[in-house]
C-alpha positions as CSV (number, residue, x, y, z in Angstrom):
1,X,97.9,100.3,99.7
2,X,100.3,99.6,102.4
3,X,103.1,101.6,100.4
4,X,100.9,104.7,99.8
5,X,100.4,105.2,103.4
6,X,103.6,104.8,104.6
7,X,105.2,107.3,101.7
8,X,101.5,110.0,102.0
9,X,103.3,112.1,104.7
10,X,101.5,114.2,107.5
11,X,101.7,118.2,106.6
12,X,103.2,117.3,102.6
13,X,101.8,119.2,99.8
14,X,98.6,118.0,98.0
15,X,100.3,118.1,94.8
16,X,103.2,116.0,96.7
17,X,100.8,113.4,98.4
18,X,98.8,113.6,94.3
19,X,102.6,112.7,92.9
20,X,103.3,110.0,95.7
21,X,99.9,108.4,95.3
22,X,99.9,107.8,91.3
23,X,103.5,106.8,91.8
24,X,102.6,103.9,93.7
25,X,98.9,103.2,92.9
26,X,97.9,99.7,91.6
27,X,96.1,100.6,87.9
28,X,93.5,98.6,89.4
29,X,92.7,100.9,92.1
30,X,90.7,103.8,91.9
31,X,91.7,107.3,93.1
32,X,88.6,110.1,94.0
33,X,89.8,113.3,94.9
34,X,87.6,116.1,96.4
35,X,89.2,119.3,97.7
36,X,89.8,118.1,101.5
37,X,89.6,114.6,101.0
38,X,91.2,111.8,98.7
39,X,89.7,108.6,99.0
40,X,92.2,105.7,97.1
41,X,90.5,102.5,96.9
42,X,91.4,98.8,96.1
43,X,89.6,96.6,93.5
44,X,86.3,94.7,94.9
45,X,86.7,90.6,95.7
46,X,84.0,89.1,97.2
47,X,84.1,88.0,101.0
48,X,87.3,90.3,101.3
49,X,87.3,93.1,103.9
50,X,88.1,95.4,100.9
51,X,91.1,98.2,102.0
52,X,90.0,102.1,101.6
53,X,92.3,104.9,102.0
54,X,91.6,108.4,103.5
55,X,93.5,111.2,102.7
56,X,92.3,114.5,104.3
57,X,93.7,117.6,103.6
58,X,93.6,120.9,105.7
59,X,95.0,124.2,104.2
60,X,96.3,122.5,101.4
61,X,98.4,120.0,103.5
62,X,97.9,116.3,104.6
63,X,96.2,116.5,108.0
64,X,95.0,112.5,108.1
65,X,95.9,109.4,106.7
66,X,93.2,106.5,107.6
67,X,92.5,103.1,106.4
68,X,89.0,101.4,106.8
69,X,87.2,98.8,105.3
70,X,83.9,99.3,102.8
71,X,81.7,97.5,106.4
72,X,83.5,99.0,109.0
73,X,84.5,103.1,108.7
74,X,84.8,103.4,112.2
75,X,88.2,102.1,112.8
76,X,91.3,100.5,111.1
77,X,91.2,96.8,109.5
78,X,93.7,94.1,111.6
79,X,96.4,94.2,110.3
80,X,96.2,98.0,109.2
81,X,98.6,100.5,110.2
82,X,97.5,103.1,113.1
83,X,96.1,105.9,111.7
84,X,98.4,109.2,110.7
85,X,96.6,112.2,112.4
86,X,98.3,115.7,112.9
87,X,98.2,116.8,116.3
């Protein structure tokens, strides 16, 4: 998951963030796609803080890159990168 964010850039294309995702997405993850938000997430093991991804687009661009936990949406895991939000 780690990789994704770090290569989903702030202001890229959606079909450049779609390309970029698949690229580098575990086949054991899943991928949901809405029209302003993505939401890429990691395979379910018991008593982990399981990893999702937010990806949400504005105008056709990425505007956000966030990751959270399935328990706790309200800010990023430890040992989670900062959160990518266009200013």
């Amino acid at each position: 998951m780690i990789s994704i964010f770090e290569n989903v850039a702030l202001d890229q294309q959606k079909n450049q963030a779609k390309r970029v995702v698949l690229d580098l997405m575990p086949s054991d993850f899943e991928l949901i796609q809405n029209i302003d938000a993505w939401t890429v997430k990691s395979p379910i093991e018991i008593g982990a803080g399981n990893w999702i991804m937010f990806i949400i687009f504005s105008k056709g661009n990425v505007e956000k890159v966030l990751i959270r936990t399935m328990d706790y949406g309200e800010s990023p895991p430890v040992n989670a990168p900062q959160d990518k939000i266009h200013e």
